[in-house]
C-alpha positions as CSV (number, residue, x, y, z in Angstrom):
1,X,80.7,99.2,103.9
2,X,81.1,96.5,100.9
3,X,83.3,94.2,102.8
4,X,81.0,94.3,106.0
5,X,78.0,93.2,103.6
6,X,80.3,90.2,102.1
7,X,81.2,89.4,105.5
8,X,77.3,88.0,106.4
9,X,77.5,85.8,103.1
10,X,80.9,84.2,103.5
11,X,81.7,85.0,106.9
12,X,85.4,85.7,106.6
13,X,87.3,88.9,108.7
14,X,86.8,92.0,106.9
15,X,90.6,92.3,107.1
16,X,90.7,89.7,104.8
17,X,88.0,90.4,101.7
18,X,89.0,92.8,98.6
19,X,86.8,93.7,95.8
20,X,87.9,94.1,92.3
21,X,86.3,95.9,89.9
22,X,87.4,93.7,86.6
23,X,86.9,96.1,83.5
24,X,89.9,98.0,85.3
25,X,91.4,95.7,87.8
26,X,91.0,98.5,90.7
27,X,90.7,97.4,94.0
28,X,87.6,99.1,95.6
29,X,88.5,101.0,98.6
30,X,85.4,99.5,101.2
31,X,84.5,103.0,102.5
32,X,82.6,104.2,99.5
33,X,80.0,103.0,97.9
34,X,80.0,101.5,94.6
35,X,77.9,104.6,93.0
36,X,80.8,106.7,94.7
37,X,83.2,104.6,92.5
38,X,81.6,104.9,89.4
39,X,80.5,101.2,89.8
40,X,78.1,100.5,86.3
41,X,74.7,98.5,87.4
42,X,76.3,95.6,85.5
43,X,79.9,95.8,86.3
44,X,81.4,92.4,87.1
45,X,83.2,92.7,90.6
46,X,85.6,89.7,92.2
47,X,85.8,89.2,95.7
48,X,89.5,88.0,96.6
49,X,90.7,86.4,100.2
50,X,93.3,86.7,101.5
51,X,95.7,83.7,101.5
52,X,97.5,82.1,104.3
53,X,101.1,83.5,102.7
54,X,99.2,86.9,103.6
55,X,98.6,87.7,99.5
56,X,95.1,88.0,98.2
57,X,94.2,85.4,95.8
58,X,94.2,86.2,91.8
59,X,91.5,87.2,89.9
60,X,91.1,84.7,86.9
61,X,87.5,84.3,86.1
62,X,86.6,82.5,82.4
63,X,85.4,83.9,80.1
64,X,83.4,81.8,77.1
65,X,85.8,81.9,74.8
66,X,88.4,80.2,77.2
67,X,85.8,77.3,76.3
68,X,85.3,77.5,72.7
69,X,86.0,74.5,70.5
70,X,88.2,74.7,67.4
C-alpha cells in the first residue's frame, strides 16, 4: 500500500522502495497502513532504494545542528 503510492512519485519497482520510520529506525512493513503502525501525524519517514549491490541505501538525513557554527 505505501510503496505502491511512492511508486507514482518516483517511479521505481516496488521491490525496490523501503520506508523508515526514523524516531525508531523500523522498517515499515508496506501492507499496513501507517495509522496501523502507530505512525504520529508528524513522524519523519525515509524512503530508501535499493542499490545496484542489492542493499538499500542508508538513512543519514541532517539535522540543524550538523550545521551549526562554533
Amino acid at each position: 500500500m505505501l510503496s505502491i503510492n511512492c511508486f507514482t512519485l518516483i517511479e521505481k519497482p516496488v521491490s525496490s522502495q523501503r520506508l523508515v520510520l526514523m524516531s525508531t529506525e523500523e522498517v515499515l512493513e508496506d501492507s499496513k497502513y501507517l495509522a496501523e503502525q502507530q505512525v504520529e501525524n508528524d513522524a519523519v519517514v525515509a524512503l530508501t532504494l535499493r542499490k545496484d549491490d542489492n542493499e538499500f541505501e542508508d538513512v543519514d538525513i541532517a539535522q540543524p545542528t550538523d550545521f551549526s557554527i562554533s
